[in-house]
C-alpha positions in Angstrom: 0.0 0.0 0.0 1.1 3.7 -0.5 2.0 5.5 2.4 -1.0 7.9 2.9 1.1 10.5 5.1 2.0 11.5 1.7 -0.8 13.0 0.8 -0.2 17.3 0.6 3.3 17.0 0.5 5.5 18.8 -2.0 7.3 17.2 -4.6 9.6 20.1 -5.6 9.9 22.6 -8.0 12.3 22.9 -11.0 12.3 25.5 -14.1 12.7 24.6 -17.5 12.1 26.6 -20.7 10.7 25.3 -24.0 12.7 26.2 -27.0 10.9 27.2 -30.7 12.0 24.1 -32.2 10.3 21.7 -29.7 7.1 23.6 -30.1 7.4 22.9 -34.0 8.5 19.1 -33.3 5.4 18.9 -30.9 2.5 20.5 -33.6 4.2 18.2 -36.0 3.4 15.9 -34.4 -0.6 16.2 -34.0 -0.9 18.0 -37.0 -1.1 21.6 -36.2 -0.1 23.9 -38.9 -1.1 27.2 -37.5 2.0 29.8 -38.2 1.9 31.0 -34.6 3.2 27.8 -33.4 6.1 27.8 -36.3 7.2 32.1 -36.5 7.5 34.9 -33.7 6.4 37.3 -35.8 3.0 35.4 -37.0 2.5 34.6 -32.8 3.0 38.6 -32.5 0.7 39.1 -35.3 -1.8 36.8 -33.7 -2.1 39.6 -31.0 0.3 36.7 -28.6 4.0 37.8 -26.8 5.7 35.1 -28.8 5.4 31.7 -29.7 2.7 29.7 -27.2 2.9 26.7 -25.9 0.4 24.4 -27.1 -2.7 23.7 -25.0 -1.7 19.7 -23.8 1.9 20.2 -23.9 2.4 21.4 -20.4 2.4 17.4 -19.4 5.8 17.2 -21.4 7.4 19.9 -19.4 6.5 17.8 -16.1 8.9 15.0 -17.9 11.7 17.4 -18.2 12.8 17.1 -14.7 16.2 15.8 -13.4 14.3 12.4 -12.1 10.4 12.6 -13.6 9.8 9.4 -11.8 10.8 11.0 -8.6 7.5 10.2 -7.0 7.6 6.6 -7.6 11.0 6.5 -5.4 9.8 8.5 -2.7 6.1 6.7 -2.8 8.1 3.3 -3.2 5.9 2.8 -6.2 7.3 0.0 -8.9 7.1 1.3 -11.7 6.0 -1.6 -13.2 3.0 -1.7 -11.3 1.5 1.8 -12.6 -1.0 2.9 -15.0 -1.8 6.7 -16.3 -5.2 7.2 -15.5 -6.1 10.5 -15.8 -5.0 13.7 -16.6 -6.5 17.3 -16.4 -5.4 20.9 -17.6 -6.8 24.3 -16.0 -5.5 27.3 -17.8 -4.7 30.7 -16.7 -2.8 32.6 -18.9 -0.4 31.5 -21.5 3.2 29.9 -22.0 5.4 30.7 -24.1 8.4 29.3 -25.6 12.0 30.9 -24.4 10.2 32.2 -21.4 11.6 30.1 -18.2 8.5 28.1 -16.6 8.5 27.1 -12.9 6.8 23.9 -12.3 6.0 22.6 -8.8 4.1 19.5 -7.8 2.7 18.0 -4.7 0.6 14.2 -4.0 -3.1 15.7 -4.0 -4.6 12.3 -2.7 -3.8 8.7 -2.5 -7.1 6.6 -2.6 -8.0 2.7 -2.9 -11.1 1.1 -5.0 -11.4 -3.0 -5.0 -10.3 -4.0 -1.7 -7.2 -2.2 -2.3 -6.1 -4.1 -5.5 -6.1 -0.5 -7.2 -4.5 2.1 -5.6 -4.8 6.0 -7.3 -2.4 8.7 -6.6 -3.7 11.7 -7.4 -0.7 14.5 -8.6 -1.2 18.1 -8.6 0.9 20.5 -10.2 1.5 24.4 -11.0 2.9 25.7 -13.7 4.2 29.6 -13.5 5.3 32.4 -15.6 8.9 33.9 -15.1 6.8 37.2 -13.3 5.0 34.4 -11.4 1.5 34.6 -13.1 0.1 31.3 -12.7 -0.4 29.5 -16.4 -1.4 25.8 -15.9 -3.3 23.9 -13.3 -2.9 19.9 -14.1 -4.0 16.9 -12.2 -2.9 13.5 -13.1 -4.3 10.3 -11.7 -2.3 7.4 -11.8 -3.3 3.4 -10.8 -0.9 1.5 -8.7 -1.9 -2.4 -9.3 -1.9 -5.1 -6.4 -1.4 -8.5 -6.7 
């Protein structure tokens, strides 16, 4: 079973910043062809600071941190028992690319169903403008399997 005591503790914060290119690589990807995604000056013409950051890509920047699977160590979760359940987005204001983006996370709730043979973890997480305007709200629900 996951230790429960977790629950409202924080996971840490780290900054990254998302360069032009990735933002291209990511519409590519699903098929986006808008210019604002692709040229500064087509984001600016848009009315936008610079080039944003696409609406579902904020779950990418959770994966750039030093150890993204930090909360399976500290939950003593095997990996190989987990499955992505859910995942949310709130949005506030928007990201941008070459604008440094601090992300923090903490364990929103940690919650059983079948007698305990599924566990959920429940992960919040921020994600803030360099003037500290909050951009992104996202909750992710992930399945621990017993037995």
């Amino acid at each position: 079973m996951v230790d429960r005591s977790w629950i409202g503790k924080d996971l840490g914060s780290f900054v990254v910043e998302v360069a032009p290119k990735e933002v291209r690589r990511f519409v590519d990807a699903i098929g986006d062809d808008r210019p604002m995604y692709r040229d500064v000056e087509a984001a600016r013409a848009a009315g936008l600071a610079g080039i944003p950051i696409p609406p579902t890509y904020p779950f990418s920047l959770m994966l750039d941190r030093e150890d993204p699977f930090v909360f399976l160590r500290l939950l003593d979760i095997p990996q190989g028992k987990i499955l992505h359940a859910e995942q949310r987005f709130e949005y506030h204001a928007p990201l941008y690319a070459d604008e440094p983006i601090t992300l923090t996370e903490k364990v929103a709730d940690i919650y059983d169903k079948k007698g305990g043979a599924l566990e959920f973890v429940v992960l919040d997480a921020e994600a803030r403008r360099a003037d500290g305007t909050l951009a992104v709200t996202m909750r992710r629900s992930l399945v621990v399997r017993h037995g």
